[in-house]
N, C-alpha and C positions, 0 to 999 in steps of 0.2 A: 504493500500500500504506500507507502515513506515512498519507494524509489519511483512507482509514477504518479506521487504528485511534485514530487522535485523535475519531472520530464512536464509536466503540466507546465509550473514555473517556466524552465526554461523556453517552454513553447511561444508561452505568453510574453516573455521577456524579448526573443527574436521578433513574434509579431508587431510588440511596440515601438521596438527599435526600427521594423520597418515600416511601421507607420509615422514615424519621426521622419525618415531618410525622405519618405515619399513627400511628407507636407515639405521638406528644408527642398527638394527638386523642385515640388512646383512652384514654391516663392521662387526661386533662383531664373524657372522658367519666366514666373511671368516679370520679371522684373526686366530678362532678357528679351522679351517680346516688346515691353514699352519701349526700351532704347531702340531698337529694329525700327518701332513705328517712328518715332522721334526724326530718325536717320533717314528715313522713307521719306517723310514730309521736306526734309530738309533738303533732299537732292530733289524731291519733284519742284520747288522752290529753284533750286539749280539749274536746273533742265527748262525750263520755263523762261530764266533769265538770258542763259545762252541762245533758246531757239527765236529769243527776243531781238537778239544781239545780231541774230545771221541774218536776220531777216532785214534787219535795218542795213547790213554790210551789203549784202545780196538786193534789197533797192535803192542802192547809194550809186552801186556798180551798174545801174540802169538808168542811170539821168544824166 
């Protein structure tokens, strides 16, 4: 009886730890994902300024 509730224990103890592991991944995740977006926003901002830029060079080169 003693030695499977100390294998209970132990059970219990691995599934908390991986219940710990999994919450500390998905904070990590999502916090990886807001900077992603951040950085997203930030080059379509980029992208938008250059395709501004060609366009004014590309009809400058037309007059």
């Amino acid at each position: 009886m003693k030695n499977s509730q100390n294998q209970m224990w132990v059970v219990d103890d691995l599934t908390n730890a991986e219940r710990l592991e999994n919450a500390r991944l998905f904070d990590e995740t999502q916090r990886l994902l807001k900077i992603t977006e951040e950085r997203a926003q930030e080059l379509a901002v980029i992208n938008s300024v250059q395709a501004a830029l060609a366009a004014r060079v590309e009809h400058s080169r037309h007059l």
